[in-house]
N, C-alpha and C positions, 0 to 999 in steps of 0.2 A: 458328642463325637469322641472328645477325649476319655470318654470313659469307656466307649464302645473299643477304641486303640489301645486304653491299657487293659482290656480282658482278655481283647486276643493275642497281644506278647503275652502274657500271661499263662495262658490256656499251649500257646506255643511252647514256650521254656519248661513249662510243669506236668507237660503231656509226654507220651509216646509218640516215636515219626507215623507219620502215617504214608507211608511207602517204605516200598522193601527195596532190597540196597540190591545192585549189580555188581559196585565193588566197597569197600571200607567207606563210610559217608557217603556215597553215590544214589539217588534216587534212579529207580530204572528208568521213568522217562526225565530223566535229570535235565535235557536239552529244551525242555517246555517250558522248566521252570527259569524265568526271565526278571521276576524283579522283587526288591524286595517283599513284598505282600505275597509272592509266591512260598517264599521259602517259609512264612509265616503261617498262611494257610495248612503247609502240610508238617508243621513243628520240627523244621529240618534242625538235626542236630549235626555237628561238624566231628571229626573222631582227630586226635592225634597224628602229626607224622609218624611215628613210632607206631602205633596201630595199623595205621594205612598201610604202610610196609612190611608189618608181618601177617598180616590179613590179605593181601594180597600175593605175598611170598606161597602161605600158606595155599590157596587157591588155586596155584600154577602147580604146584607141586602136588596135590591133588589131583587135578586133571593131567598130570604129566607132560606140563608145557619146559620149554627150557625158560628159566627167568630172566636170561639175558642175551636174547638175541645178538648173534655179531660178536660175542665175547667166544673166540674158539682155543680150542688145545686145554683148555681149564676146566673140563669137567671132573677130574678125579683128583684136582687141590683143591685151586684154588673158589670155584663155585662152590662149593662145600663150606671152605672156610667163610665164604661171605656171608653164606647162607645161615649157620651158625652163629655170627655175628648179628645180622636181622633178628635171627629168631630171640636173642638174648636182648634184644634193643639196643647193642652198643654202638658207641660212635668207633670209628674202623680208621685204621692208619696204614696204608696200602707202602711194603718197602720193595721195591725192585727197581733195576736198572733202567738207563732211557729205552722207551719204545717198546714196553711191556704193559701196555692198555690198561696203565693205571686209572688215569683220568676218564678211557673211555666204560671202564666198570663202574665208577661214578655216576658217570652219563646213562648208564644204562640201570642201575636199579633208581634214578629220580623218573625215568622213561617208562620204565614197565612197571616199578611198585609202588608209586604213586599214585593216590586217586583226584580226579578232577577235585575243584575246591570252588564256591561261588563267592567270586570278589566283588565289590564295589568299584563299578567300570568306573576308571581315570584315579585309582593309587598306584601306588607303587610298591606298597608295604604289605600288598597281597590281603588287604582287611574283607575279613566275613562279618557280615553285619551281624548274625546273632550271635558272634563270638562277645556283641556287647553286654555287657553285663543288663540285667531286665531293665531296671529303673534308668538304666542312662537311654534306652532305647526309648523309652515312652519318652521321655521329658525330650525327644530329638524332636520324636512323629509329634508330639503337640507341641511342638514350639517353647518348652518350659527348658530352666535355666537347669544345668547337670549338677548335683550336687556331691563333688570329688571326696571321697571318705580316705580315701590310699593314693597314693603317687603313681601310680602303675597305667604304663601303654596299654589301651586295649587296641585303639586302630587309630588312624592319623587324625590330624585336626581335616584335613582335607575332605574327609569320608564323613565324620560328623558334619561337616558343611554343604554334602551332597544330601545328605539326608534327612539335613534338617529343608532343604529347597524342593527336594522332590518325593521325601513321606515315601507312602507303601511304595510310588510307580519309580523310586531308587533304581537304577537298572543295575545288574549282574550280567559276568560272566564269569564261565567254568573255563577258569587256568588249571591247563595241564598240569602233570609232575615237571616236565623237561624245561618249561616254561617258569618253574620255582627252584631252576636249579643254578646255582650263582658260581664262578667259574674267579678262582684269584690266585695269580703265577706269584710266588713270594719274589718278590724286590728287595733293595736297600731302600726304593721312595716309599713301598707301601705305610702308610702310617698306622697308628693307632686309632686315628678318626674316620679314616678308612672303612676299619672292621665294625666300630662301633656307632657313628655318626658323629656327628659337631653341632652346635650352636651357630647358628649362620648369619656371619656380621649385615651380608648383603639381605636376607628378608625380614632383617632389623632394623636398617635402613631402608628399607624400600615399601615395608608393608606398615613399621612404626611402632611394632609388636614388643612389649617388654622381653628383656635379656633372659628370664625364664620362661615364658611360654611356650605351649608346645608348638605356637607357629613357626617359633625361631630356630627346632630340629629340623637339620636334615639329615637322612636317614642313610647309615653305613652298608655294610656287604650284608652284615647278618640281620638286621631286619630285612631289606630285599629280597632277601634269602627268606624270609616267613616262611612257615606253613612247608617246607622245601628242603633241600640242600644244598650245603655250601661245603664246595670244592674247595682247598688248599693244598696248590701244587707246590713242592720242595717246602717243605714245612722248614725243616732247618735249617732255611736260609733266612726264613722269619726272625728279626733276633729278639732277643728274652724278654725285651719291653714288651714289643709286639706279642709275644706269644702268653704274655701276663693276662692280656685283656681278653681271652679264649676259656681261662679255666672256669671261672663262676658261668658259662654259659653251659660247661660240658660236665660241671659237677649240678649245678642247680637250676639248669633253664634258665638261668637270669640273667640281665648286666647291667650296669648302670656308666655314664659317660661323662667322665670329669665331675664338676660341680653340679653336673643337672640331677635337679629332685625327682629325677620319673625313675620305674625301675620297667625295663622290657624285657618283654616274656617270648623271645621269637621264636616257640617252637619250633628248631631247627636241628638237623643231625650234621652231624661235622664228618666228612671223609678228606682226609690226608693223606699226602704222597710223601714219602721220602726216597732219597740213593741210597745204596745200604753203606756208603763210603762214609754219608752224615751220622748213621743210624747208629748210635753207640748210647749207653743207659749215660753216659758222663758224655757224650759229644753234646750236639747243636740245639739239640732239643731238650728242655727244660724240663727236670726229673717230674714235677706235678704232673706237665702236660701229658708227657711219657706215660707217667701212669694213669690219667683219667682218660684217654683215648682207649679203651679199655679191650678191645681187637686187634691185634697186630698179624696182619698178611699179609705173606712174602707171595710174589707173584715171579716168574721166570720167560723166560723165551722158550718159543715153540720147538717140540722134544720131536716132534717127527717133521719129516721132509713134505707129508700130507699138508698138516696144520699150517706150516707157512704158506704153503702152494694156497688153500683156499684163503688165510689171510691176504695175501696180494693180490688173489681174485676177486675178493671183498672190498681193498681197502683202495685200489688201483682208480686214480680216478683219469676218464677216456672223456678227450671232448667229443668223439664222435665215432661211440662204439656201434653202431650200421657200418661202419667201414673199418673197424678192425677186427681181426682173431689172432686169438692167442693159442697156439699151441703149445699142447700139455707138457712138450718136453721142453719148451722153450721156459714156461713157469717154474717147470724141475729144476731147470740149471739156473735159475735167478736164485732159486730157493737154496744149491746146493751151495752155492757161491757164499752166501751168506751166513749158513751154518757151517762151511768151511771156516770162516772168515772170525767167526766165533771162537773158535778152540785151536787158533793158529798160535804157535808158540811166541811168535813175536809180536802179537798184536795184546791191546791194551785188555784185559781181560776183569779191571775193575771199570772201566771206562765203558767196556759192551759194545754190540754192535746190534744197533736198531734195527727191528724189524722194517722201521722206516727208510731204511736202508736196499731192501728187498723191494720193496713197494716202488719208489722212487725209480730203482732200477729197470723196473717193469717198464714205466710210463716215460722213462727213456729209453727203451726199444722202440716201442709206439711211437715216439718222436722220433727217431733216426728211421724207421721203415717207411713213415710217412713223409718224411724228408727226403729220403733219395728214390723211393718207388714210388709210392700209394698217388701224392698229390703232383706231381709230373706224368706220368701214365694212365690215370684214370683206376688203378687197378688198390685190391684189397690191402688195408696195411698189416701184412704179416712178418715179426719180428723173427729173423733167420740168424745162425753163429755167427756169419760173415758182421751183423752187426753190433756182436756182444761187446765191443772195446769201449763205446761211446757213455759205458756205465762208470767209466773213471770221474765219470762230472756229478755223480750221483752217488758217487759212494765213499761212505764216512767213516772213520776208524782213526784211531792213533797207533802208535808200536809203543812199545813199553821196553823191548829187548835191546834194540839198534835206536840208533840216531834217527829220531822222527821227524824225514824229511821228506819231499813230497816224490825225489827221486824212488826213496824204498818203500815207501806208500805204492809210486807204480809198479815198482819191479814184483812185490810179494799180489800183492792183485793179480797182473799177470799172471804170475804161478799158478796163484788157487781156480781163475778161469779156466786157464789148460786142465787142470784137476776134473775141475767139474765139469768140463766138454768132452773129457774121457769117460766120465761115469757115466753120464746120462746118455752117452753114443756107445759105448760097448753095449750099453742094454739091451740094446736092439739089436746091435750088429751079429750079437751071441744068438739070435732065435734064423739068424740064416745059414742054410745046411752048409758043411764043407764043401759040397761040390758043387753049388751057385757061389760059392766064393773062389772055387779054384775055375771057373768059366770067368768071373768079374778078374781074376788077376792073369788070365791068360787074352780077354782082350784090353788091356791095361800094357803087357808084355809086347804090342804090337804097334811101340811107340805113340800111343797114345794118352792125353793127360784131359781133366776136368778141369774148367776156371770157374771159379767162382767168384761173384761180384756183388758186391751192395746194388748195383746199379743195372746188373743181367734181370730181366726178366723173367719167370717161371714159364709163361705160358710164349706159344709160337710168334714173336713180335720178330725174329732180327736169329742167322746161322748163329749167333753164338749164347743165344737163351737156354735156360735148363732144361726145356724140351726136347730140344734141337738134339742138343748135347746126348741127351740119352738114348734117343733114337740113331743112336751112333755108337750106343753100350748095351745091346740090348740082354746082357747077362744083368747089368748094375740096372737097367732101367725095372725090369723084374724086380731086384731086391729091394728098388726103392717100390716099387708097388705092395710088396708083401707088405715091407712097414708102413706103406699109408696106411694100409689095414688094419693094424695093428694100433697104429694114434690113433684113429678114429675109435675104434670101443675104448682105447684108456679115456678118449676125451669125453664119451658118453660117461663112462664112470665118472670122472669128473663134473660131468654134468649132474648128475642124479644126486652128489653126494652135496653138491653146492647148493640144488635146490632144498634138500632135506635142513639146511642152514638158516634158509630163507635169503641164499644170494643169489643176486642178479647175474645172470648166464648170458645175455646177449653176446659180448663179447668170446666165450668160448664153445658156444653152439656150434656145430657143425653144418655149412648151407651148401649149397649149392655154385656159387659161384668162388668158390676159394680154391680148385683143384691147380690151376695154373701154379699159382704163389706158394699155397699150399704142398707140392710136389717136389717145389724149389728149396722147402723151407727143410724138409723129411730127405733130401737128394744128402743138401749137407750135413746131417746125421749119418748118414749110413757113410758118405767120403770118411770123416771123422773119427767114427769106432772103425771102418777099414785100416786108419793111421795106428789107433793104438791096440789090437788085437796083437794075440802072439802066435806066430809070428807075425810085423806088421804085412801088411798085405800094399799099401798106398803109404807115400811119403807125402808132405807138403811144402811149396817154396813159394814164398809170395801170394801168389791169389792161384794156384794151380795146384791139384792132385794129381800127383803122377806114380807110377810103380817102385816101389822102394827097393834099395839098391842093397 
């Protein structure tokens, strides 16, 4: 039997796969194969992270996929540069401000250019069994003692103990890429044993194991990270001890951990984040590391009012989007607010202002529409101006010019809101003729005024809803018709350009039952650019549009 076991590692290791690959090391029916004797049967051989990744890069880029789903506004930088990076195998050090989808560009080439990988079910160190060197494998399958020639981890003691128990019927599973991908926010606690693992007093005492054996490692971020990536967010916050224990992995594949005699190989790629405020050749980061991170990409905030618009329609998380919509102009003025917000003279401009900032803002409309209409009425939750103020709880910035205090934090906000509730409402207000606006200001002239309320309803509930209301303007109830018209195809545009993304639309789909809310939400647009047209046509005081004086 023993001799039958070492022919076919044998014949395995020394042969060609016998299956053709789907993706980098992938078997096409890769999901069949289930236990170790499988992978032996067909002489699977394992390829590289670094292969995996440009063999897959390669691939998409062929068929003309995008490689990184969800990653928007970057196709003419910063994808490019990544891409570059992959294709030369370097490990990449990502420099931009907060809330520029550093971490989630990580997330996404361990997600899409990664290939499944067959582990040893119940590690953690992500071990493929024929990454065992030959002769350790037979002497597992027949029961024979290993005979250690070199110091060097191939897979855990744990894995060897499975498979010395259960031979060929060892079971496997195929771990994903995003599943290999290890996630560490730099600290002052993170330590050095962290990164690299420790000698562990407690499976010393408790299993009885000598102070060198490999029972007595437990295993750090970067072997975890095997076969994978590993994430380090603010690298320069890492300090230079910590950052010492990274270079032999990024120059040679290798590391070794204090006094222990192993040397581990955890084929792993390293992507790093920095602030560009750390990022200096003499700041925080330690000139080796600096230099064997051998990619350096700067990444930026979203350059159009589009990009952010479908980023917060992407990133917005709704607990119960069947019940809300978001109109398109309502997304525009989240979005303008914040790229306002951006390039304000007094605001902190090394400090940035998060697209999480946008996003956050969204999903507190959602919350304040749902709060005073949606779940008291029964009715859709749509986010209207009347409730744009409720974003002071959600939006982040410092000043750099004036005294950063929470008073000029409100006041400059304020400002740029008004800004941006003029921009995104003249848009509209410009596509109605002058003489449906000289009818809207002539019965407006006949002591007549508009209120507007968080708490008025759109559709006919009660004389003072924005139905009501309109069919009491029937010049202004027209214009707000033309421009429902008008949302509605941007919002299909919107639609179409989201799905081309691959984002989810529920939430900004056009139904059926949104007209009431919906009308209420398009009424206050058209009030609004009436205030700031020139000349203005409507003033406003309190919750009420009236004829300006």
């Amino acid at each position: 039997m023993s001799s039958k076991i070492e022919e076919a590692v044998h014949r395995s290791y020394s042969t060609k796969p016998k299956y053709n690959e789907v993706m980098p090391g992938v078997p096409e029916d890769y999901k069949q194969v289930k236990t170790l004797g499988d992978l032996i049967k067909i002489n699977y051989k394992h390829v590289t992270v670094e292969e995996q990744l440009r063999g897959n890069l390669v691939a998409k880029l062929k068929n003309g996929e995008h490689p990184y789903p969800g990653i928007i506004g970057y196709d003419d930088d910063v994808v490019p540069a990544v891409n570059r990076a992959i294709l030369s195998g370097h490990d990449i050090l990502l420099v931009g401000q907060i809330g520029q989808a550093k971490t989630k560009i990580a997330e996404a080439i361990a997600k899409n250019l990664l290939s499944p990988i067959p582990v040893v079910r119940g590690t953690i160190t992500n071990d493929i069994p024929t990454s065992i060197p030959e002769d350790h494998l037979v002497a597992l399958l027949t029961g024979s003692e290993i005979i250690r020639t070199t110091p060097e981890f191939t897979v855990s003691r744990e894995c060897e103990d499975i498979i010395r128990n259960d031979k060929l019927e060892t079971k496997i599973d195929w771990v994903s890429g995003i599943d290999r991908f290890k996630y560490i926010l730099s600290t002052p606690d993170i330590s050095v044993k962290d990164l690299v693992g420790q000698i562990d007093a407690i499976k010393i005492a408790k299993k009885g194991v000598e102070l060198y054996s490999m029972e007595s490692y437990s295993a750090g971020q970067l072997l975890q990270a095997r076969h994978g990536i590993l994430c380090i967010d603010e690298l320069p916050v890492l300090d230079p001890r910590k950052q010492v224990a990274l270079l032999s992995v990024l120059q040679e594949g290798k590391f070794t951990t204090g006094a222990y005699p192993v040397v581990f190989k955890p084929d792993v790629k390293i992507i790093a984040t920095a602030n560009p405020i750390d990022y200096t050749h003499s700041g925080k980061i330690i000139e080796p590391l600096f230099d064997r991170l051998k990619s350096h990409v700067d990444t930026h905030y979203p350059l159009t009012v589009e990009d952010e618009m479908l980023i917060i329609i992407q990133e917005a998380r709704i607990a119960d989007p069947k019940n809300v919509f978001l109109p398109v102009f309502m997304v525009k003025t989240i979005a303008l607010i914040t790229q306002m917000m951006r390039v304000h003279h007094d605001v902190n401009h090394d400090k940035g202002v998060s697209v999480r900032m946008a996003v956050h803002s969204m999903e507190m409309m959602i919350g304040e529409a749902e709060r005073t209409r949606s779940i008291i009425h029964g009715v859709k939750a749509i986010p209207r101006f009347c409730d744009i103020h409720c974003i002071h709880q959600s939006s982040k910035f410092e000043l750099s010019e004036m005294e950063d205090t929470r008073e000029n934090r409100r006041n400059i906000l304020d400002s740029v809101i008004e800004s941006a509730l003029k921009e995104s409402s003249v848009e509209y207000v410009q596509k109605i003729s002058p003489e449906q606006i000289a009818k809207i200001k002539n019965e407006f002239s006949k002591n007549k005024a508009f209120q507007v309320s968080q708490v008025l309803l759109g559709g006919k509930k009660a004389d003072s809803d924005y139905e009501s209301q309109l069919a009491k303007l029937p010049a202004l109830k027209q214009a707000v018709g033309e421009t429902l018209l008008l949302v509605k195809e941007e919002q299909k545009q919107i639609v179409d350009r989201a799905k081309q993304l691959g984002i989810r639309t529920d939430a900004i789909s056009v139904s059926q039952d949104l007209d009431g809310e919906l009308t209420a939400a398009v009424a206050e647009v058209v009030l609004e650019g009436l205030r700031h047209i020139q000349p203005p046509v409507l003033d406003k005081k309190d919750n009420s549009y009236a004829l300006a004086q």
